[in-house]
N, C-alpha and C positions, 0 to 999 in steps of 0.2 A: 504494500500500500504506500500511498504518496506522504510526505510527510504533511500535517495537520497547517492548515493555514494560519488558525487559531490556537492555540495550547492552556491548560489552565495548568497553574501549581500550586503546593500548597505550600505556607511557610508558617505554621502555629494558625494563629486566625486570619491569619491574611490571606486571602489568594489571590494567587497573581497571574491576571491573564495577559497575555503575549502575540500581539497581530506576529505572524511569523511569515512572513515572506519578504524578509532583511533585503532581498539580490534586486528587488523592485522597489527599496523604499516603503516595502510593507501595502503596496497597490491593490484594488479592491479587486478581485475576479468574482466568478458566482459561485463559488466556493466558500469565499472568506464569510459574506453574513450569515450563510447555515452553521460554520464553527463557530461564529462567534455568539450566536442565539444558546449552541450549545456549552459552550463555556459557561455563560451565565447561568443557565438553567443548571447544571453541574454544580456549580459556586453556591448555589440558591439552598440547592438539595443537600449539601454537606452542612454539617448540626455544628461541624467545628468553628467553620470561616461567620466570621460577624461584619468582616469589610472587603472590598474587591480593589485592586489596583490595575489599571489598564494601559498597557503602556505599549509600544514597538523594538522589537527587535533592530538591529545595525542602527543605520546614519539617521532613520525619521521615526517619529511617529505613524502617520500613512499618507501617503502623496495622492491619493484621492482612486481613480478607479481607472485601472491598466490600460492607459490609453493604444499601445500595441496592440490590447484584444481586441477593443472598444469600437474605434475609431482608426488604425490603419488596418485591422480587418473587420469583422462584422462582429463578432463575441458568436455568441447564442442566436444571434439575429434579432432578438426581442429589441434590444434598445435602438436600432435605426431598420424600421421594414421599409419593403418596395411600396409604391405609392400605389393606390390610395391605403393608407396605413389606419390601422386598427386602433384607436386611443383605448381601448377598453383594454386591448390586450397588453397594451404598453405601460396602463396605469395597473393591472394586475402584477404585472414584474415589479417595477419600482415599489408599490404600495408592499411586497416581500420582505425588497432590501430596506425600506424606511421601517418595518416592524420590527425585522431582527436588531437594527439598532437602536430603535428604542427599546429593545431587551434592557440596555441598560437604565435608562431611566425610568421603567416599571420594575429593575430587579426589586426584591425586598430589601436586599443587601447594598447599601451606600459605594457606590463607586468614583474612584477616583482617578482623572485623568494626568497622566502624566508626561506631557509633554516637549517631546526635543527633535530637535531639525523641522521636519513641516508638517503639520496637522493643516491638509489645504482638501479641497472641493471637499468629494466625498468622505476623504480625512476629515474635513471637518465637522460633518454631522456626523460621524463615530467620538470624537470630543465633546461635540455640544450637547452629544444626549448621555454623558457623564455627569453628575451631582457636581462634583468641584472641579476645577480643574487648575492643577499646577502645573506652569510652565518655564521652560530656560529661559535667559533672556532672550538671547538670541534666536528662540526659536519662530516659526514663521506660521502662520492663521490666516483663510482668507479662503475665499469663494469664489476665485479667477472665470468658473464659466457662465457665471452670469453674464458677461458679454457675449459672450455667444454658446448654445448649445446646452445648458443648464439652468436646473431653478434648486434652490436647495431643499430636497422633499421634507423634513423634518422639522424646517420651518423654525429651527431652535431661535436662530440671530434675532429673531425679531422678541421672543421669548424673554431670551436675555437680555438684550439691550434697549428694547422699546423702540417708539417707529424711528426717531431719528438716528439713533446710530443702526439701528440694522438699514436703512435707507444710504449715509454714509458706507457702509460696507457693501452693500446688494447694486448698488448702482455706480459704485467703483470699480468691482471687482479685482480690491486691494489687498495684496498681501500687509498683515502687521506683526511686529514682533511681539515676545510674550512680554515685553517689558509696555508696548503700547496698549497692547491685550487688556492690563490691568488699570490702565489710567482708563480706556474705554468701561470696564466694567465687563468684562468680558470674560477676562481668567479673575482667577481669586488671588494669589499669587505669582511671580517671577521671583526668579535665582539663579545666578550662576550657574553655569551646564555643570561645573561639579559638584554640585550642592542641591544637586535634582534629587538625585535618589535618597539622600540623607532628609530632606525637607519632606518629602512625599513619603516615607516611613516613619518622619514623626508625626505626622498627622495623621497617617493609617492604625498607630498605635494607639494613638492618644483614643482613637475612635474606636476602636477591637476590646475596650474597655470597658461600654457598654454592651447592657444585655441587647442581643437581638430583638427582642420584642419589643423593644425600647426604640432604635433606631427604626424598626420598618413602620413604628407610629407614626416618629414627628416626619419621614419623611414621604409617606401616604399622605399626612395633612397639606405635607409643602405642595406635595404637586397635584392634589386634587383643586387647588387654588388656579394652577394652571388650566386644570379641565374642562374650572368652570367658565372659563377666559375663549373657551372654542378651540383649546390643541387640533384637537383632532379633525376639526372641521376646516383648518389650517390646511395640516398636512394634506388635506383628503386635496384641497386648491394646488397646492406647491407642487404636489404630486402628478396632476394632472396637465398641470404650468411646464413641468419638466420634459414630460414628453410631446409637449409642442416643441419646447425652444429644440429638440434635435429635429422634429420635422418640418419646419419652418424653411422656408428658401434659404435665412442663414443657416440655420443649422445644418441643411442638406450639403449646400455647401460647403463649411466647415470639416463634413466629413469627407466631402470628395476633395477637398485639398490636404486633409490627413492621409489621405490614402496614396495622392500625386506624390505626396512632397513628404511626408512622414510626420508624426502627428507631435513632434517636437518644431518643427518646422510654423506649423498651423498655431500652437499654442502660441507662440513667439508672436507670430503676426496677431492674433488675437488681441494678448494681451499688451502690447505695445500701440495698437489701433492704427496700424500697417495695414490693414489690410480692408476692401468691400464689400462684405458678405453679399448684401443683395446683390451685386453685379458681379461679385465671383473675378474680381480683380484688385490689384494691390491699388491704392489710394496714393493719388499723384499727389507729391509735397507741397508741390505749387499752386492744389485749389484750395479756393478762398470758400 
């Protein structure tokens, strides 16, 4: 068998889950959110663990979802079909992937994100649907495909931040570091990249201190506040939002230039605003 894209471990009452595909930046396939639903429910199920730690394997956290699969080939097919395209079937796939990550923020068990190198797109609703989140300074946050080809399904940013800075973020499509993260209100914490894992196990500990029944109260109360706020009625929009923005003239295109030119290529122009999705041409410097 292949090795686990997800892994849980245990360390006394901590468990600590593990995005595990280091060689990618820890990038999303359709793999990763079935391990990662199962980690949780795992974590859930052991009488030991009272807190969860979530962190990445190698240089990132998770650089969002394997644009090689995605975007220079087809993946599964579900996320870019031939036209005329199915929205029913596209919102049943992503509406999957936004469950399994909200695993984490339904677990019973308080989850804590731990943040280094880039928690970006899809990376970053696997962070935002964490309870806390601690991050490096340096490390990097942001929802780059809202310019083109993405809506965040999970719909945390605005959760967290309220309309103006998820509006700031959602219509930037800005990277920020974990040190801006916190002046936004965004992470709870930044620190030093060496003082990550020291910091995020005193807080794991501090917290593995209370009884279980204790913590899955107040944080049932916390986020039934969000419930009543329309979460779900969110996601159900973001969701749907999402797989327009890949079927849309940009996004179609977007994919036929990841496939031309390789999807490191596309993102560049993207994100730089190099490029005209609608006309499927680079943007001459000189128009006004």
């Amino acid at each position: 068998m292949s090795e686990k894209t997800v892994v849980l471990e245990k360390d006394g009452r901590i468990g600590r889950i593990f995005l595990n595909r280091p060689d990618v930046l820890n990038a999303i396939n359709d793999q990763l959110p079935v391990d990662l639903v199962n980690c949780v429910e795992a974590a859930n199920a052991d009488d030991d663990i009272h807190v969860i730690v979530l962190s990445g394997r190698g240089d990132a956290f998770c650089a969002g979802y394997d644009l090689t699969y995605y975007a220079e080939a087809n993946g599964s097919g579900d996320v870019t079909q031939e036209m005329p395209w199915d929205p029913m079937k596209d919102y049943a796939f992503m509406k999957r992937n936004t469950e399994r990550f909200m695993s984490l923020w339904r677990s019973y068990k308080p989850v804590i994100a731990k943040v280094h190198g880039h928690a970006v797109a899809g990376g970053s609703d696997i962070a935002l649907c964490c309870d806390l989140i601690i991050m490096a300074e340096d490390a990097k946050i942001g929802y780059m495909p809202v310019r083109v080809w993405g809506c965040p399904t999970t719909a945390m940013w605005v959760y967290r931040l309220g309309a103006q800075g998820a509006k700031r973020m959602l219509l930037t499509g800005d990277k920020i570091s974990g040190k801006e993260a916190v002046d936004l209100g965004l992470a709870l914490e930044s620190v030093a990249g060496d003082q990550l894992d020291a910091r995020v196990d005193e807080l794991a500990e501090r917290m593995a201190g209370i009884p279980k029944n204790q913590l899955m109260m107040q944080k049932l109360m916390i986020n039934q506040a969000y419930d009543n706020m329309g979460l779900e009625n969110t996601q159900m929009i973001a969701t749907l939002f999402d797989g327009i923005t890949r079927h849309s003239p940009e996004g179609m295109n977007f994919k036929k230039r990841s496939e031309e030119m390789g999807w490191k290529q596309a993102v560049r122009e993207r994100d730089l605003g190099t490029y005209e999705w609608t006309e499927d041409r680079p943007i001459n410097p000189g128009k006004k």
